[in-house]
N, C-alpha and C positions, 0 to 999 in steps of 0.2 A: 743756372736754374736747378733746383732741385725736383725731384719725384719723388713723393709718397706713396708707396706701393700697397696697396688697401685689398688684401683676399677675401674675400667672404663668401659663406654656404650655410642656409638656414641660420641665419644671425640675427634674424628679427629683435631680437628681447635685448643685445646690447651695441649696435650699429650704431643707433642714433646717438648715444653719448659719447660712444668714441669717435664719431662724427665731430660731434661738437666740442670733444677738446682739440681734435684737429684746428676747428674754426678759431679757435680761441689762442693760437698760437702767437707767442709775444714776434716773429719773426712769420712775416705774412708772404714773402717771395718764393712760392710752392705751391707744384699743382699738386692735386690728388687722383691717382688713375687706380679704379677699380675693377676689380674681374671677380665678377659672380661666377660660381662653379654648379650651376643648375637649381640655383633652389626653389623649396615649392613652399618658402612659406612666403611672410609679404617685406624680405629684405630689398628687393629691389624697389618694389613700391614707395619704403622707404627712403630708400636715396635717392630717385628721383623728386619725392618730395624735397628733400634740402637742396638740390640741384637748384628747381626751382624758383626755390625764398632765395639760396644764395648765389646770386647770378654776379653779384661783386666779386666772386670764389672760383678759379677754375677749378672744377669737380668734372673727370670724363669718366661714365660707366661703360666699359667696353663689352661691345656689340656681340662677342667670344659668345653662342650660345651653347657648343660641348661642352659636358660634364668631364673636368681629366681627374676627376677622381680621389684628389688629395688636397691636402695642402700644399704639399712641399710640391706638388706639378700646376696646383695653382699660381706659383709665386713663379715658376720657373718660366709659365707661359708672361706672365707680369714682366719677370725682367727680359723678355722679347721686344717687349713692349715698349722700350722705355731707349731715352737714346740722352740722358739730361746729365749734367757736370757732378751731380751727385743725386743717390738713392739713397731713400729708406726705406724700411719694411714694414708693415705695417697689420695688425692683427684686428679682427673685427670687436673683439670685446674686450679689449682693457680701455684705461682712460690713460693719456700724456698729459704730462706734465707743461705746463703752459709756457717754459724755459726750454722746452726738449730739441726744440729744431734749433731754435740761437746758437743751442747748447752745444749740439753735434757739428752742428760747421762749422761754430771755431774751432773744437777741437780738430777735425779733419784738414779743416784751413792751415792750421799748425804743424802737423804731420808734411801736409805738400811742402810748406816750406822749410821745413826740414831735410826732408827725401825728394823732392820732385812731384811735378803732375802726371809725370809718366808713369811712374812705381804704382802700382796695387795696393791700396789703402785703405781698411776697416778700422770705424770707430764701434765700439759697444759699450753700453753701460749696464750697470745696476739696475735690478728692479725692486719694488715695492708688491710685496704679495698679499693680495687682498682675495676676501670671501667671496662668492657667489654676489651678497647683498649688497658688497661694498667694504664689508671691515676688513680693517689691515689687520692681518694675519703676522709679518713680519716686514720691518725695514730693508731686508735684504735680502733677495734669493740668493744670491751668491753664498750667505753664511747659511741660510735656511737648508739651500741643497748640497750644501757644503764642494764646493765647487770651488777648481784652483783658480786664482788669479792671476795666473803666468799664461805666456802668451806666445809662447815658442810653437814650431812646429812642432815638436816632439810633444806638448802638453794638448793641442789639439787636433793630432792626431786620433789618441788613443781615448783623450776624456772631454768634449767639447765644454766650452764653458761659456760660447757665445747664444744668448739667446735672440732668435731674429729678429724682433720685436722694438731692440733698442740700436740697434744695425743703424749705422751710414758708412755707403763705400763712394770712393772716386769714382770715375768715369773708365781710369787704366781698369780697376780691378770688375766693374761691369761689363767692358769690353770681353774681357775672359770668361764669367760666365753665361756670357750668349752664345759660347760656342757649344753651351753645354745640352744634351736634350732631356729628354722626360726620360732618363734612365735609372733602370729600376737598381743598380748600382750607388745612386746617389742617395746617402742616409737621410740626409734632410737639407734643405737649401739652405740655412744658416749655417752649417757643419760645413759645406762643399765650400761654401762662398768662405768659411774663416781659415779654411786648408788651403784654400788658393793666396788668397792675402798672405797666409805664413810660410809659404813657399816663393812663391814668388816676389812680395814686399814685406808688410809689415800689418800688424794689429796691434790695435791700441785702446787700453781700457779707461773708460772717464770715470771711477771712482765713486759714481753717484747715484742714485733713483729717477731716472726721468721717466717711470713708465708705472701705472697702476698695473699690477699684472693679475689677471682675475681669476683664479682657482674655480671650476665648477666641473659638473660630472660630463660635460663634453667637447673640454680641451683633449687636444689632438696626441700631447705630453705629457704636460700636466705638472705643478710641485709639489714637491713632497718632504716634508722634514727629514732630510736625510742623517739625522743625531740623534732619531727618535729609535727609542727600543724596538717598535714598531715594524718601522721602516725596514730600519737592519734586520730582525725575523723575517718579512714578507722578500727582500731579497736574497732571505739564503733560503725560502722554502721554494723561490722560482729555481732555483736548482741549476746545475753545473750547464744543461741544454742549453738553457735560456741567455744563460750572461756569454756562454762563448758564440752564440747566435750573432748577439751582440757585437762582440769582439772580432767575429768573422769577416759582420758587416763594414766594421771600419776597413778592413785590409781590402775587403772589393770595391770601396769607395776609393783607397788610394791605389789601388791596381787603376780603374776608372780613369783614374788623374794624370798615371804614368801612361795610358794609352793615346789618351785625348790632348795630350800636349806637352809631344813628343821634342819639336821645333824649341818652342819654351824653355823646357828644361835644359836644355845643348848648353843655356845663358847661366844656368843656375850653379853656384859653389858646387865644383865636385862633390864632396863631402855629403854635400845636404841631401845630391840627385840619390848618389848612393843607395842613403840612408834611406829614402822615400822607396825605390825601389826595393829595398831590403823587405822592408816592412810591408809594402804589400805582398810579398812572396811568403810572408808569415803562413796566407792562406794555406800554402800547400805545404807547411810545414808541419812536423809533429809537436807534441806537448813538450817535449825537453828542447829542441830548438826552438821552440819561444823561449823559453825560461831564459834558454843562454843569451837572446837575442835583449828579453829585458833586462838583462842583469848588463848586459854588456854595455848598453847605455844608459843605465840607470832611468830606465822609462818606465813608470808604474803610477797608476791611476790615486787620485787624492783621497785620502780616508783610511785609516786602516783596515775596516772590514774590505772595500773595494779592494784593496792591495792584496790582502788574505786571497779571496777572490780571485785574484789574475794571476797570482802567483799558485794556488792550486787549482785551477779549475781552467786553465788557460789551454 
C-alpha cells in the first residue's frame, strides 16, 4: 500500500485540482492522508467536500488540530503518521501527472530489487514549472534551477536537488525518519529524508516530469531561473551572511544526523561515517578549513557563480 502525504495551510484557490489530479491517477492503489496546519480559510471545507463525492477514494483528513508552523514540520508530523510499504509527498498546489504514481513504484519497485526491501530507498523526478495561471514556465526545473543531477551523498549534502513533491521512499527509509522530531536543525524534510536515503541506501532519479510545479508569490521555496542575469545579481546582492547562513545550516542538519543515529551509522562504510562527521564539524570550522575541506574532496556546489560563492564566501 502506498501513502500520499498531502500538507496543506490556506490552500483554498489550488487544493481542489490538485485533489483531482490525485483522483485521476492511472494507478488507483493509494490512500491519501491529509494534515491541515490550522487554516482559516475554506481548505478544509474543501476536502471534506471531495471526501464526500469520493467515497470510492480513501481520503483521511487528520483530526491534528495544532498549528506546527511550517511546512517542513507539517510533513514531518505527516510521516508519524503513516506506517504504509511506500510514501509520497505531496504538495497542496501543483497538479500530477496522471502516470506519476505508476510511474514511482515501478521505479522504487526496481531499486528494491536491485538493493533489497530492507535498504533506505528514494525515488524523485523532474518537474514541469508552471505560472500562477497554469502556463509552463519550463519543461524542467532541474535545468531551470540548474540543479545537479548526481545523487551522491557528497552532492546532497551540500546542494540538495531532490525536490519533495516528486518523492517516493520505501518503508526501510521511512522507518528512519520517524525517529526524527520537529527539529529546528532539520533544513527541510525532503533535504533530511535525501541525506538519509544517501547515507544509509541509495537515491534515485526518474529522468522525467511527473509533477506540474506551480510558481506563485506564496510558495514556501519557490523557482527561480537560476541562468538568469537576474537571478545571479539577486544572489550576489543577498550577500556573503546569507549564503553562509545557508551553508551553516547544511552542517547542523548533518551534525543533527550524526547525533540522532549514532547505532546506524556503526553499519556505515568507514569512509563515508567519516566523511559525514567531517562535514558537519565544518560548523565549527574557519573559512580556510573549509576551503581545504572542499578542495580536498572536490565538493563544490553546481553552477559557476554558486561555486565562486562557496569558494569565497564560505
Amino acid at each position: 500500500m502506498t501513502d500520499i502525504l498531502l500538507a496543506t495551510y490556506n490552500g483554498e484557490k489550488f487544493i481542489r485540482e490538485q485533489l483531482e489530479s490525485l483522483l485521476i491517477q492511472t494507478c488507483g492503489d493509494f490512500r491519501i492522508v491529509i494534515r491541515d496546519d490550522a487554516s482559516t480559510d475554506s481548505t478544509c471545507d474543501i476536502i471534506r467536500e471531495i471526501i464526500n463525492d469520493r467515497k470510492d477514494r480513501e481520503i483521511v483528513l487528520l483530526s491534528d488540530k495544532g498549528a506546527s508552523g511550517s511546512a517542513k514540520n507539517n510533513f514531518m508530523r505527516l510521516i508519524k503518521c503513516s506506517d504504509a510499504d511506500y510514501v509520497m509527498f505531496c504538495d497542496q498546489d501543483d497538479i500530477w501527472e496522471p502516470d506519476k504514481v505508476k510511474e514511482s513504484i515501478k521505479a522504487i519497485l526496481k531499486m528494491e530489487n536491485k538493493f533489497g526491501k530492507d535498504i533506505p530507498l528514494m525515488v524523485h523526478t523532474d518537474l514541469a514549472v508552471m505560472s500562477e495561471e497554469g502556463k509552463i514556465i519550463s519543461d524542467s526545473l532541474i535545468e531551470y534551477m540548474n540543479l545537479p543531477r548526481k545523487d551522491s551523498l557528497k552532492n546532497i549534502l551540500l546542494q540538495n536537488s531532490v525536490t519533495g513533491c516528486t518523492v517516493i521512499i520505501n518503508k526501510a527509509l521511512l522507518t528512519l525518519l520517524k525517529r526524527a522530531d520537529e527539529n529546528e536543525k532539520i533544513v527541510m524534510h525532503d533535504h533530511f529524508a535525501a541525506c538519509l536515503a544517501a547515507l544509509f541506501g541509495h537515491v534515485g532519479l526518474l529522468n522525467k516530469p511527473t509533477v506540474c510545479y506551480r510558481q506563485h508569490g506564496d510558495n514556501e521555496i519557490g523557482a527561480q531561473n537560476a541562468k538568469s542575469l537576474r537571478y545571479m545579481l539577486h544572489r550576489f546582492h543577498e550577500g556573503k551572511k546569507n549564503f553562509r547562513s545557508g551553508m551553516e545550516a547544511n552542517y547542523r542538519q548533518a551534525e543533527y544526523i550524526v547525533s540522532l543515529y549514532k547505532e546506524e551509522l556503526k553499519k556505515v562504510d568507514e569512509k563515508k561515517r567519516a566523511f559525514l562527521e567531517e562535514y558537519a564539524g565544518l560548523l565549527y570550522k574557519s573559512s580556510h578549513e573549509r576551503r581545504v575541506f572542499f578542495k580536498k574532496y572536490n565538493m563544490y556546489k553546481y553552477g559557476k557563480l554558486k561555486k565562486l560563492m562557496q569558494i569565497f564566501w564560505c
